[in-house]
gemmi code that builds the backbone of each chain (N, CA, C; Angstrom):
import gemmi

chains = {
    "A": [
        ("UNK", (100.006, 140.770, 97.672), (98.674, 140.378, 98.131), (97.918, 139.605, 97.058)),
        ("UNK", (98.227, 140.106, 95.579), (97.389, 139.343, 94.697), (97.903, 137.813, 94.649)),
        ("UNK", (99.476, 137.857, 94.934), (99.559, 135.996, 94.546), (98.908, 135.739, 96.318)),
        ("UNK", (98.379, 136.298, 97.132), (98.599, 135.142, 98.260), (96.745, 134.368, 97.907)),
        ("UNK", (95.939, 135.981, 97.431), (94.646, 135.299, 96.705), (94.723, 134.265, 95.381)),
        ("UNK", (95.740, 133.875, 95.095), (95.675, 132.948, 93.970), (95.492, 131.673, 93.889)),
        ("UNK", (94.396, 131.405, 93.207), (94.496, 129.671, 93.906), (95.500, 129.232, 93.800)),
        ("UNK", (95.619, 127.674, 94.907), (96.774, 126.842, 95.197), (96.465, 126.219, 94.202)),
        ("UNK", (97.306, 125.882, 93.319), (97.756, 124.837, 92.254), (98.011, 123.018, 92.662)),
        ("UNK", (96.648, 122.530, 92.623), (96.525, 121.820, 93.179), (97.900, 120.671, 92.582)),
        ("UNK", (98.536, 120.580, 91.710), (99.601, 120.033, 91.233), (101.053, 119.952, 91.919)),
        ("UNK", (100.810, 120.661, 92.936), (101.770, 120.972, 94.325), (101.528, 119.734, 95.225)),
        ("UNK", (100.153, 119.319, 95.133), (100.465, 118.104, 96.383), (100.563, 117.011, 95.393)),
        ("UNK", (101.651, 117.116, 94.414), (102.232, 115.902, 94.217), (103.308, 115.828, 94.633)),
        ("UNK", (103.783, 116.803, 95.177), (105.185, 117.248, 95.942), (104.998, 116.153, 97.276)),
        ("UNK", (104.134, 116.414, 98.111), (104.151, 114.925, 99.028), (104.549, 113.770, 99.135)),
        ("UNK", (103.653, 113.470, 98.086), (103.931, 111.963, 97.665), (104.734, 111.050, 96.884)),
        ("UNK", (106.304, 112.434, 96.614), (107.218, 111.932, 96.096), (108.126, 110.624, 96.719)),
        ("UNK", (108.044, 110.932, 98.460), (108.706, 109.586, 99.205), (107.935, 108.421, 98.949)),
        ("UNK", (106.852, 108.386, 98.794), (105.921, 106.939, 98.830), (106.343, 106.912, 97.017)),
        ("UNK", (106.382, 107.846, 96.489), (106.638, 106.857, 95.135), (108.346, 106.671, 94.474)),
        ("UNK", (108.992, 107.484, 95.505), (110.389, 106.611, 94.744), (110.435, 105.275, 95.768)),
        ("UNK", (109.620, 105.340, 96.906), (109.453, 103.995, 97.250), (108.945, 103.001, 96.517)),
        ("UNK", (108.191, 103.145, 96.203), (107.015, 102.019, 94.964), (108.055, 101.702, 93.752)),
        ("UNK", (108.409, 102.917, 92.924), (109.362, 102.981, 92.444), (110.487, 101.764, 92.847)),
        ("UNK", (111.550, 102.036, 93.541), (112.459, 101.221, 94.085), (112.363, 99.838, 94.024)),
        ("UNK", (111.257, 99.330, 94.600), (110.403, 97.718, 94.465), (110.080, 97.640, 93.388)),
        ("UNK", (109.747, 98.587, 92.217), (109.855, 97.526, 91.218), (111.268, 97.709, 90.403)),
        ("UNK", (111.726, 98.733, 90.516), (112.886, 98.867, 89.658), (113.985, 97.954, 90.451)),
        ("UNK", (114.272, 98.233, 91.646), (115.092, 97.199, 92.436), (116.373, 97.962, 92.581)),
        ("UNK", (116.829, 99.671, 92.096), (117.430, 100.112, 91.916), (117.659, 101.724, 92.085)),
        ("UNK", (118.381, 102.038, 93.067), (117.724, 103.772, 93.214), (117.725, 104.762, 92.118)),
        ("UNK", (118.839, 104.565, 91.533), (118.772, 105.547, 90.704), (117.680, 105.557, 89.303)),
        ("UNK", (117.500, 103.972, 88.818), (116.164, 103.595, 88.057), (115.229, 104.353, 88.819)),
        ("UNK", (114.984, 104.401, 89.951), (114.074, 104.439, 90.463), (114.010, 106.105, 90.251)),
        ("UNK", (114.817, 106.564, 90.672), (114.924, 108.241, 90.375), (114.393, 108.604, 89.404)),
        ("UNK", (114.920, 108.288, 87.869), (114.487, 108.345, 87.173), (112.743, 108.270, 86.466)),
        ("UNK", (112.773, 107.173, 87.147), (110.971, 107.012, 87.009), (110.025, 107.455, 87.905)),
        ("UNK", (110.607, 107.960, 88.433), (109.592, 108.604, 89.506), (109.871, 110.244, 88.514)),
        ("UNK", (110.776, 110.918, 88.136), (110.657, 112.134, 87.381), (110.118, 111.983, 86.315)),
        ("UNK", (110.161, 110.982, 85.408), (109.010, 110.423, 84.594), (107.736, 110.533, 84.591)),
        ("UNK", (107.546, 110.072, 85.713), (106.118, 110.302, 86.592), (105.822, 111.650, 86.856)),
        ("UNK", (106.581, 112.276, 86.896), (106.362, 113.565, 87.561), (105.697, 114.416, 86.535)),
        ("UNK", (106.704, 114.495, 85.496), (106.675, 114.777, 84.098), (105.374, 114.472, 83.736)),
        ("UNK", (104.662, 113.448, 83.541), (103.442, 112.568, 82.726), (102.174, 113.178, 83.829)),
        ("UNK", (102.631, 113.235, 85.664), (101.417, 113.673, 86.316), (100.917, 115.007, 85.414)),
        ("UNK", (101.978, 116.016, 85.554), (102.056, 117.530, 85.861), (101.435, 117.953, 84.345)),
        ("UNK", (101.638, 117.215, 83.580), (101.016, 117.727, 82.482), (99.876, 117.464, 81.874)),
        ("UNK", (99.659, 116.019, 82.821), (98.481, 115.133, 82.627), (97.202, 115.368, 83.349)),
        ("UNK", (97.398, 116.207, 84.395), (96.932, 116.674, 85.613), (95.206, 116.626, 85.502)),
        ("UNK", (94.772, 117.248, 84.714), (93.208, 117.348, 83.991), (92.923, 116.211, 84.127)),
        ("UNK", (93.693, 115.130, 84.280), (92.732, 113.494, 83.820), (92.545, 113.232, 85.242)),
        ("UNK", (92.736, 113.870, 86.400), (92.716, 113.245, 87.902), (91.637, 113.859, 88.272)),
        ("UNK", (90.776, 112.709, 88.803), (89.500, 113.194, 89.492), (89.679, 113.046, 91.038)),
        ("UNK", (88.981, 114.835, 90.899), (89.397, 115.602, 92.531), (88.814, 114.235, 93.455)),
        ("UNK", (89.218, 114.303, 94.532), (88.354, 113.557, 95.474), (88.755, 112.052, 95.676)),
        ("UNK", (89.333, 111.541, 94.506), (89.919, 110.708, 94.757), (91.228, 110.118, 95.219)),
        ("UNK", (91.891, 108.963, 94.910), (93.033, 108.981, 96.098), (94.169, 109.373, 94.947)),
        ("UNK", (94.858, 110.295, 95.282), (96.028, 111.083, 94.356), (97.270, 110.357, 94.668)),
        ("UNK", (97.230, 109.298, 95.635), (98.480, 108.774, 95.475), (98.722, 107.416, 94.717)),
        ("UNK", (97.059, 106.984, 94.673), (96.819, 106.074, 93.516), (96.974, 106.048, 92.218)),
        ("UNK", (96.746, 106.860, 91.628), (96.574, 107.777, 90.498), (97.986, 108.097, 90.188)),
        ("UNK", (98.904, 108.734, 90.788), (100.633, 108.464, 90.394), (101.323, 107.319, 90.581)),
        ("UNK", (100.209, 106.237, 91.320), (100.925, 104.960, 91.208), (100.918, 104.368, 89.861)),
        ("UNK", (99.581, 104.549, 89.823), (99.556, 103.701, 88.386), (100.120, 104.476, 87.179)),
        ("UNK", (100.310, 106.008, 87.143), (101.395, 106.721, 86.079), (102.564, 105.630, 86.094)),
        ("UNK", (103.210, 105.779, 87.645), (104.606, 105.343, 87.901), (104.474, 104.034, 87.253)),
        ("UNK", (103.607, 102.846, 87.693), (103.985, 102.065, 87.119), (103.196, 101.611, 85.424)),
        ("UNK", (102.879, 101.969, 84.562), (102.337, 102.119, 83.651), (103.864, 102.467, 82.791)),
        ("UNK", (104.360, 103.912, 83.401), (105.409, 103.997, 82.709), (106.807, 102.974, 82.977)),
        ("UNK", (106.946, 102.637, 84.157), (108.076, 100.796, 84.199), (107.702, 100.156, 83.457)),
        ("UNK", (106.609, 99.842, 83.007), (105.919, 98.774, 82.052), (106.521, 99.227, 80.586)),
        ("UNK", (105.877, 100.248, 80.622), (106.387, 100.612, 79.176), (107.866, 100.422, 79.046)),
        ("UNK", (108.146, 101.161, 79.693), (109.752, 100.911, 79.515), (110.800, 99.988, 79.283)),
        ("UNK", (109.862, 98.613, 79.934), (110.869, 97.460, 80.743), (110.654, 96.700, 79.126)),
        ("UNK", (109.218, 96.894, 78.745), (108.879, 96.343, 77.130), (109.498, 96.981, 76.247)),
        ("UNK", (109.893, 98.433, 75.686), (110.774, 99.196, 75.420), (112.066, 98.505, 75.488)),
        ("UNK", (112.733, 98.542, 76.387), (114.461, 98.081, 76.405), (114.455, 96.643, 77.061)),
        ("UNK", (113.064, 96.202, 77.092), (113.772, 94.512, 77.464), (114.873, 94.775, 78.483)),
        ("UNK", (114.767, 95.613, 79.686), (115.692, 94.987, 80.501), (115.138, 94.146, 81.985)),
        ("UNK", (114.660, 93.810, 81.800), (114.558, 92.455, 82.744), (115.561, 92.353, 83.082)),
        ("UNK", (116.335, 91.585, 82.774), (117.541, 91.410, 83.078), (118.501, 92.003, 83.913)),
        ("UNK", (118.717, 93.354, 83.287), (119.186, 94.214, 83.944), (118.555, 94.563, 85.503)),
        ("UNK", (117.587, 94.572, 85.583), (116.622, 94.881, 86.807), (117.273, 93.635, 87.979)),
        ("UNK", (116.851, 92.524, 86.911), (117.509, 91.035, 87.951), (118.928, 91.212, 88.532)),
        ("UNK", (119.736, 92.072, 87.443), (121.180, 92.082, 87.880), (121.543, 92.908, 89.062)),
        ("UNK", (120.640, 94.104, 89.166), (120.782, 95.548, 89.737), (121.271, 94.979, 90.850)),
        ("UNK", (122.342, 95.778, 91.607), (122.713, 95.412, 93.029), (121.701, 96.130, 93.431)),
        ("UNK", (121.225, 95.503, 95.118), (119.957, 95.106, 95.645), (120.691, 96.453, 97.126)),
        ("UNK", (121.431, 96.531, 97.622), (121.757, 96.898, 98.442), (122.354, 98.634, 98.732)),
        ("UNK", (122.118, 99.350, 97.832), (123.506, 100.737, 97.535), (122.455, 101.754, 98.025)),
        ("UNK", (121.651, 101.340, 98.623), (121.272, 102.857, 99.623), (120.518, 102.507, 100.817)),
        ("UNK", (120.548, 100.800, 101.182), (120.423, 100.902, 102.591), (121.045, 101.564, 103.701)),
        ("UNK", (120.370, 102.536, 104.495), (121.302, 102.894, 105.528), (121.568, 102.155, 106.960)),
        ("UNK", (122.703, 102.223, 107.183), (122.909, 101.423, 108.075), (124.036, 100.966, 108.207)),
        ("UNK", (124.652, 100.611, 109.363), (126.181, 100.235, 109.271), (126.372, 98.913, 108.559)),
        ("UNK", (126.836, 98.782, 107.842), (127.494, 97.313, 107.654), (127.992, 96.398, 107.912)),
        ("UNK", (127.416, 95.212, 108.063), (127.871, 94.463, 109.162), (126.525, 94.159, 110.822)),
        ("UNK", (126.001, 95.105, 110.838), (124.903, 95.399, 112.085), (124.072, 94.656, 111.758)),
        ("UNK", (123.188, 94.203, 112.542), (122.241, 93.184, 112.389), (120.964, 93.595, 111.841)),
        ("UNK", (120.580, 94.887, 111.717), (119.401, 95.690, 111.046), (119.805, 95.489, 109.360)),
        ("UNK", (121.159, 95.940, 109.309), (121.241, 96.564, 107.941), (121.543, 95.214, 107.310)),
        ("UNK", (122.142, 93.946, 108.068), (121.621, 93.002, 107.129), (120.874, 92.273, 106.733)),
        ("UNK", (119.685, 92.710, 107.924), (118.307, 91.980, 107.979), (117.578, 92.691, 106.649)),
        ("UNK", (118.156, 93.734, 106.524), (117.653, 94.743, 105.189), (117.894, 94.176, 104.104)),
        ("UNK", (119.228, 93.983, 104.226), (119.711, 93.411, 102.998), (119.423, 91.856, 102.468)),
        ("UNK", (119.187, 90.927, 103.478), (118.264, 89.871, 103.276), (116.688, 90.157, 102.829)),
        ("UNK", (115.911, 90.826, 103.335), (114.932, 91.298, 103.001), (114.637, 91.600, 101.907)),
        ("UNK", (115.526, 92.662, 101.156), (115.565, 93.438, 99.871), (116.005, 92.291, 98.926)),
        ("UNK", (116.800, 91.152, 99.138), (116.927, 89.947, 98.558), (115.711, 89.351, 98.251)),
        ("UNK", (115.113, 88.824, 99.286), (113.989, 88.198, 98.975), (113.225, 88.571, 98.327)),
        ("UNK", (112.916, 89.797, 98.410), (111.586, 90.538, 97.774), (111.625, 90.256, 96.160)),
        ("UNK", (113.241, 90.546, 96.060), (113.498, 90.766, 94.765), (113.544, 89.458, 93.946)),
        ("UNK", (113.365, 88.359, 94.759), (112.756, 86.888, 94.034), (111.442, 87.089, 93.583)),
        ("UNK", (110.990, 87.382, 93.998), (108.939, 87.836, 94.192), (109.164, 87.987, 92.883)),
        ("UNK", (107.746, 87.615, 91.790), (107.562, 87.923, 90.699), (107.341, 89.455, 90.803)),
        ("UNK", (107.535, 90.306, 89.920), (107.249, 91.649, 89.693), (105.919, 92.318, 90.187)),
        ("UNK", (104.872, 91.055, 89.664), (103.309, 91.461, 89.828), (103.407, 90.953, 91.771)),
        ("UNK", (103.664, 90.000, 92.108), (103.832, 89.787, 93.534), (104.540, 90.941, 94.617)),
        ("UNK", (105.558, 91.253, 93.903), (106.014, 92.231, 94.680), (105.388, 93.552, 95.001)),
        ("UNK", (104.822, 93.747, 93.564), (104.600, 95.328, 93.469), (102.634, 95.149, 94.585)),
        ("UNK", (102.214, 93.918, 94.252), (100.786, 93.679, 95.071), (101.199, 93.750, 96.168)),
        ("UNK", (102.165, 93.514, 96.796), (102.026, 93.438, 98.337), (103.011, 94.713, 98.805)),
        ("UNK", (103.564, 95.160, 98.293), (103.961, 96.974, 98.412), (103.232, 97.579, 98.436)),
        ("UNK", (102.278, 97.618, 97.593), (100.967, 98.528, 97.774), (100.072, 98.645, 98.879)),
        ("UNK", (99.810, 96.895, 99.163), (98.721, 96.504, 99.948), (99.324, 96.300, 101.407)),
        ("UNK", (100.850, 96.145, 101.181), (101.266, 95.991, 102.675), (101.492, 96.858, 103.665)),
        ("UNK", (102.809, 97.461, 102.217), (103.200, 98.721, 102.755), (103.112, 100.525, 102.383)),
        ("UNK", (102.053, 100.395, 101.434), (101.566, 101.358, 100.966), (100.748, 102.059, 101.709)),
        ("UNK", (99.669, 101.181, 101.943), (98.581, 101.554, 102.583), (97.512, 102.247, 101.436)),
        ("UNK", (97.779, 101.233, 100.338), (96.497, 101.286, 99.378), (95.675, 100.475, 100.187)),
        ("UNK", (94.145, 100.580, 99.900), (93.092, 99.172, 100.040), (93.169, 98.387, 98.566)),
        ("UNK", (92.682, 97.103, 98.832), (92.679, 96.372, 98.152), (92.152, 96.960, 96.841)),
        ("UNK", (91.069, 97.263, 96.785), (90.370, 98.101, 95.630), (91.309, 99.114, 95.106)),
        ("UNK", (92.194, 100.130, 95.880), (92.822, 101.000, 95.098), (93.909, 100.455, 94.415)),
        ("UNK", (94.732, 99.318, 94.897), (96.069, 98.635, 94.355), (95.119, 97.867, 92.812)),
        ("UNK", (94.313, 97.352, 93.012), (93.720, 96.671, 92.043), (93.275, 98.028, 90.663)),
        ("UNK", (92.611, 98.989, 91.323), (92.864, 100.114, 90.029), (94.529, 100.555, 89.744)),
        ("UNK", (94.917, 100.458, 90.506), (96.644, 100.948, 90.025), (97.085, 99.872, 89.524)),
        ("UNK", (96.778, 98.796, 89.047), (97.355, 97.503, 88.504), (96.343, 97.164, 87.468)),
        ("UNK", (95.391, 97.595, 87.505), (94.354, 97.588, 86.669), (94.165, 95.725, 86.201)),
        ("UNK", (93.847, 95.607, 87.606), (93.231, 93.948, 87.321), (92.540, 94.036, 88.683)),
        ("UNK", (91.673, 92.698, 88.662), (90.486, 92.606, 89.637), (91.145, 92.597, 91.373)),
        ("UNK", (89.971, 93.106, 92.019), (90.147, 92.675, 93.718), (90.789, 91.422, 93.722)),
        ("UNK", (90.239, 90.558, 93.199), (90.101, 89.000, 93.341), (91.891, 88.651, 93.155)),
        ("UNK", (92.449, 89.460, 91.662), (94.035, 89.307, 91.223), (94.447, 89.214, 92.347)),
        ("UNK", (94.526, 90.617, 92.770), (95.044, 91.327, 93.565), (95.304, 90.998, 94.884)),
        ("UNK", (94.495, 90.508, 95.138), (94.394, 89.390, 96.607), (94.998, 87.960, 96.428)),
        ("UNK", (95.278, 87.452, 95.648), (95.765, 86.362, 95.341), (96.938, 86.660, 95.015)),
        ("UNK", (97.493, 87.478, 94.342), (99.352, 88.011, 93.991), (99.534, 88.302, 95.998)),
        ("UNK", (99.000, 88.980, 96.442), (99.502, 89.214, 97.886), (99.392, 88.050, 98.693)),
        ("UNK", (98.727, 87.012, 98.426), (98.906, 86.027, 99.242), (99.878, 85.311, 99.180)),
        ("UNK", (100.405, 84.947, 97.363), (100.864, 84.368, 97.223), (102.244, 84.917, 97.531)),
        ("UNK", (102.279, 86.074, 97.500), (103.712, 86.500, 97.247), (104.344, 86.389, 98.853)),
        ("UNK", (103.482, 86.680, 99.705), (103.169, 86.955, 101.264), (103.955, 85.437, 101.564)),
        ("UNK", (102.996, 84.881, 101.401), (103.414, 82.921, 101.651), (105.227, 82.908, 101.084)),
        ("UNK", (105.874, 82.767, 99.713), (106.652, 82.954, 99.287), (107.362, 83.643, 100.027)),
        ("UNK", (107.138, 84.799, 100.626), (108.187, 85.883, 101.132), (108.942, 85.434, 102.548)),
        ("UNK", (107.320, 84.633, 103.102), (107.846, 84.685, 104.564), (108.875, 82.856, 104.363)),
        ("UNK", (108.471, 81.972, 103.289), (109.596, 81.181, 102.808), (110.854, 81.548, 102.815)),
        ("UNK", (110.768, 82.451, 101.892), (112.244, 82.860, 101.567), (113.280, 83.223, 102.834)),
        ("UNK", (112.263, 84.160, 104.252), (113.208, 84.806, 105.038), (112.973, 83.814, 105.949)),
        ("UNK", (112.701, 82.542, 106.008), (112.503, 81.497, 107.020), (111.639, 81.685, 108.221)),
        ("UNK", (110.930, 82.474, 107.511), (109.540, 83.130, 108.731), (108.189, 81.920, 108.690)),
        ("UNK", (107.762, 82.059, 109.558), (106.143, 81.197, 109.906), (105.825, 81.495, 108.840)),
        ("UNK", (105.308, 80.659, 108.242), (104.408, 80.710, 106.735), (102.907, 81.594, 107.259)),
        ("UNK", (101.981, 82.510, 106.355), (100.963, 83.186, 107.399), (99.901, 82.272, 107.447)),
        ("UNK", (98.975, 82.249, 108.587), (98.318, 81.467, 108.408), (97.052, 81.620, 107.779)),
        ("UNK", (96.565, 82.944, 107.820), (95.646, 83.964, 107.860), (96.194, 85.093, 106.608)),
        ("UNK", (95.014, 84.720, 105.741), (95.716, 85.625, 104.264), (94.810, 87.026, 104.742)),
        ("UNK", (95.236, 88.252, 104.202), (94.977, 89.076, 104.134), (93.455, 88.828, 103.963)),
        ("UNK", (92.612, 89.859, 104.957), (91.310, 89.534, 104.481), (91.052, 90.630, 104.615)),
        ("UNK", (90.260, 91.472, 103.389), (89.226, 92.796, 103.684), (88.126, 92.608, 102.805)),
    ],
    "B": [
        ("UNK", (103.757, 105.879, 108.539), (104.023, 104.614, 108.191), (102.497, 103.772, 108.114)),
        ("UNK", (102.526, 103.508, 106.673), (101.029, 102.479, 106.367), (100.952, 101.733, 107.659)),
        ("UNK", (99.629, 101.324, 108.123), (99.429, 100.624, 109.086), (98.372, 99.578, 108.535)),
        ("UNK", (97.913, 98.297, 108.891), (97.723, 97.481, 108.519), (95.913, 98.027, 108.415)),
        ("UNK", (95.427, 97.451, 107.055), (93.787, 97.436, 107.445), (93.027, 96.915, 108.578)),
        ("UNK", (91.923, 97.859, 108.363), (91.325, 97.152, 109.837), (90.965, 95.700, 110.043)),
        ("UNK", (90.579, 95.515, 108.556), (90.238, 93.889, 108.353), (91.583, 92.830, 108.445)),
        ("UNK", (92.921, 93.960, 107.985), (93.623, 92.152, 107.745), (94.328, 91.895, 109.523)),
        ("UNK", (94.344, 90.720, 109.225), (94.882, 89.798, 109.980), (95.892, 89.236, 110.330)),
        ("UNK", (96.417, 89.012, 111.406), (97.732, 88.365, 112.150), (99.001, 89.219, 110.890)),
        ("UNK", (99.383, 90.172, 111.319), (100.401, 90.684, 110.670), (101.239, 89.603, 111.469)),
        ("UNK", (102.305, 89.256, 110.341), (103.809, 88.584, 110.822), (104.931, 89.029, 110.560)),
        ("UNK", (105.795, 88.755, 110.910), (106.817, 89.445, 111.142), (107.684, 89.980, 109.614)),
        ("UNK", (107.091, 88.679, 108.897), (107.177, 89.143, 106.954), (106.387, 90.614, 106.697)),
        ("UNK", (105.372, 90.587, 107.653), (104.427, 92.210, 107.147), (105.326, 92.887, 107.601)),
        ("UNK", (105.903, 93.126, 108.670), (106.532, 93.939, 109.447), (107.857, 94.538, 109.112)),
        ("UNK", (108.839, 93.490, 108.585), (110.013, 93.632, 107.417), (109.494, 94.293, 106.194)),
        ("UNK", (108.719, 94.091, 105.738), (108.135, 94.606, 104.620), (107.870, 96.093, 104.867)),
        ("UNK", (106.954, 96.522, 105.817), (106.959, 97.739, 105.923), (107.946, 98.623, 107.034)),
        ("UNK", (108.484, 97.948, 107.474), (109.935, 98.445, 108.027), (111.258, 98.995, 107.001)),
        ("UNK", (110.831, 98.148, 105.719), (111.879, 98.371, 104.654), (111.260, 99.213, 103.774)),
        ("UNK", (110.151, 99.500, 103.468), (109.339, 100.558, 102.388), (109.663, 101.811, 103.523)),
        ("UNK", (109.072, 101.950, 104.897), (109.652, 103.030, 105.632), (110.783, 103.866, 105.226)),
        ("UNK", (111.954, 102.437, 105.081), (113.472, 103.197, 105.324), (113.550, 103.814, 103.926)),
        ("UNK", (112.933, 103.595, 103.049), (113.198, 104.557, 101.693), (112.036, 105.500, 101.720)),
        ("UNK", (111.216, 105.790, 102.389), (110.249, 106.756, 102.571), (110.847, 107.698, 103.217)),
        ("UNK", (112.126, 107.279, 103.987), (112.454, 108.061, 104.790), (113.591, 109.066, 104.459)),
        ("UNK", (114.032, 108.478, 103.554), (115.325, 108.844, 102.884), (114.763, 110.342, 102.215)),
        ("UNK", (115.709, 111.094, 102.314), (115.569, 112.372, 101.582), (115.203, 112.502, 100.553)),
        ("UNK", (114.356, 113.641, 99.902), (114.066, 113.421, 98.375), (115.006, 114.151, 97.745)),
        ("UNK", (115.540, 113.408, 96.454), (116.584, 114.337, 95.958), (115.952, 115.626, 95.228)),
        ("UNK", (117.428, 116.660, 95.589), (116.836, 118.377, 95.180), (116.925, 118.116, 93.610)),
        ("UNK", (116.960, 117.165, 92.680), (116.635, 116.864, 91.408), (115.137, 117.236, 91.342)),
        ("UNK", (114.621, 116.881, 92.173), (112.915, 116.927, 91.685), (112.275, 118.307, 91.817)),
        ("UNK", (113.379, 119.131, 93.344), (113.021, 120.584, 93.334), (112.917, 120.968, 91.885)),
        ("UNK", (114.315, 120.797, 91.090), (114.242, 121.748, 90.105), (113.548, 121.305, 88.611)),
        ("UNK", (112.929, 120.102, 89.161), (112.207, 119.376, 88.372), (110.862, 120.216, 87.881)),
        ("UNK", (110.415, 120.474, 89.205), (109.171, 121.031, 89.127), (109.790, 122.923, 89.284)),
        ("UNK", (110.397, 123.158, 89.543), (110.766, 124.751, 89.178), (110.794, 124.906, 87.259)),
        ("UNK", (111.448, 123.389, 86.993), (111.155, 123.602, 84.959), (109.848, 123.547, 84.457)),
        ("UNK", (109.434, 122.883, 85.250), (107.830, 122.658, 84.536), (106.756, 123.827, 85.014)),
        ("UNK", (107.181, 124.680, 85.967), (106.722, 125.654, 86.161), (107.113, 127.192, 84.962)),
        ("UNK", (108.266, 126.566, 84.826), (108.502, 128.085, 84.062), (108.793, 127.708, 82.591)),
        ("UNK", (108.030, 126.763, 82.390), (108.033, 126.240, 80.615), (106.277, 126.506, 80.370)),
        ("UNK", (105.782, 126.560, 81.660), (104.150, 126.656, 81.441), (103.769, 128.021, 81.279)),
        ("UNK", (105.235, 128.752, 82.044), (104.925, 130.202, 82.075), (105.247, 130.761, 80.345)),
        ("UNK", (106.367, 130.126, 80.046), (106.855, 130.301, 78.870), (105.658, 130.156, 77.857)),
        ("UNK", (104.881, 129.135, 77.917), (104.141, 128.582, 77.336), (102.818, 129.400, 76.948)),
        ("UNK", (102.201, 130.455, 78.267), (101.376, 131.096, 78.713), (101.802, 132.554, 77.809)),
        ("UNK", (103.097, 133.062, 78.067), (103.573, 134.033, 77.391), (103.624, 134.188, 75.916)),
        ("UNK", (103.730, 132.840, 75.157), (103.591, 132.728, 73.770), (102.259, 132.473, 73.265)),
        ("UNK", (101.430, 132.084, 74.418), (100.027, 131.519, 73.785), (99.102, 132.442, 74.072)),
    ],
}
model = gemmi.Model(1)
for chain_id, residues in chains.items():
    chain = gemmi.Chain(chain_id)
    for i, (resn, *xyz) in enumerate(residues, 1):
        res = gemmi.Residue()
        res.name, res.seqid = resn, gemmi.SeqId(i, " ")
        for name, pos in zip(("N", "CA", "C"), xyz):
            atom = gemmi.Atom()
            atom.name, atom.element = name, gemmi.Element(name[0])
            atom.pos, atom.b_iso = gemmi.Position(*pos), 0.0
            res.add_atom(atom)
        chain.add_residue(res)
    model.add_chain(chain)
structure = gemmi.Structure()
structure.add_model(model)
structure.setup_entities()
């Protein structure tokens, strides 16, 4: 009876938001198991860091920018660029091979991975995150204004690459 | 699955790939690495608590 009165440890609902960030993860690393890795990184740096998160705000923002704060570091650390560029693009799409989904995936996951780093990771957030503009811009820690301009641009670029209608209509909020 | 702001506009079929493909790794299982991820950091705090 005494643990069921114990407060909940609010450090538990980072347990949630582990799928949205080995997703985030993934897009920038380009690689699952990188990606594994930095997302336990993250985990590591939240859980102990925990005191610096102000209640009320958006908590999945707040491990974004851990997550990517620590790629940054890292990628400056071991200079692998490179390596990232090399990573095969494809080793945990699911899907049959060969099917017209899983290679629309695999074209997809191509393209993206042209996107400059800052392009990619702006329009993951803002596309498919379901940050607002304002929260991707604190997790990147540059202006609305950046931030809206990496997604346009990258947006325009993207739908190039997969031979889609260029948009006509940039993201507006 | 993120859904588009209320403000933006004419999603295309690039938005749609985009979050069709962040989905499919959202969707994917989380590895039991992270269970015992956070079972260590639980009982290093306890450890921690016990010495301090």
């Amino acid at each position: 009876m005494k643990t069921a009165l114990r407060a909940r440890d609010p450090r538990e609902d980072i347990v949630d938001h582990l799928p949205q960030m080995r997703a985030f993860a993934r897009s920038l690393t380009r690689n699952a198991a990188a990606a594994d890795d930095l997302v336990q990184d993250t985990v590591v740096q939240a859980w102990k860091g925990f005191h610096t998160f102000r209640p009320g705000t958006n908590l999945r923002a707040w491990l974004f920018a851990i997550l990517r704060n620590t790629f940054y570091a890292e990628l400056r650390k071991s200079k692998r660029t490179q390596v990232a560029a090399a990573a095969p693009l494809n080793e945990d799409i699911v899907g049959h091979p060969g099917g017209d989904t899983y290679l629309a995936m695999i074209d997809f996951e191509r393209a993206l991975g042209l996107l400059s780093t800052e392009q990619r990771e702006a329009i993951v957030l803002v596309g498919a995150s379901g940050l607002s503009y304002d929260e991707a811009a604190t997790t990147c820690g540059v202006s609305i204004g950046t931030i809206k301009s990496r997604v346009n641009r990258g947006r325009t670029r993207l739908a190039k690459l997969m031979g889609h209608k260029a948009p006509k209509t940039d993201y507006d909020h | 699955m993120a859904q588009p702001h209320e403000t933006q506009q004419k999603e295309t079929e690039t938005d749609r790939q985009l979050r069709r493909f962040y989905q499919r790794i959202v969707d994917q299982a989380v590895p039991s690495r992270f269970q015992t991820l956070f079972s260590k950091l639980r009982e290093q705090e306890k450890e921690l608590e016990h010495e301090g």
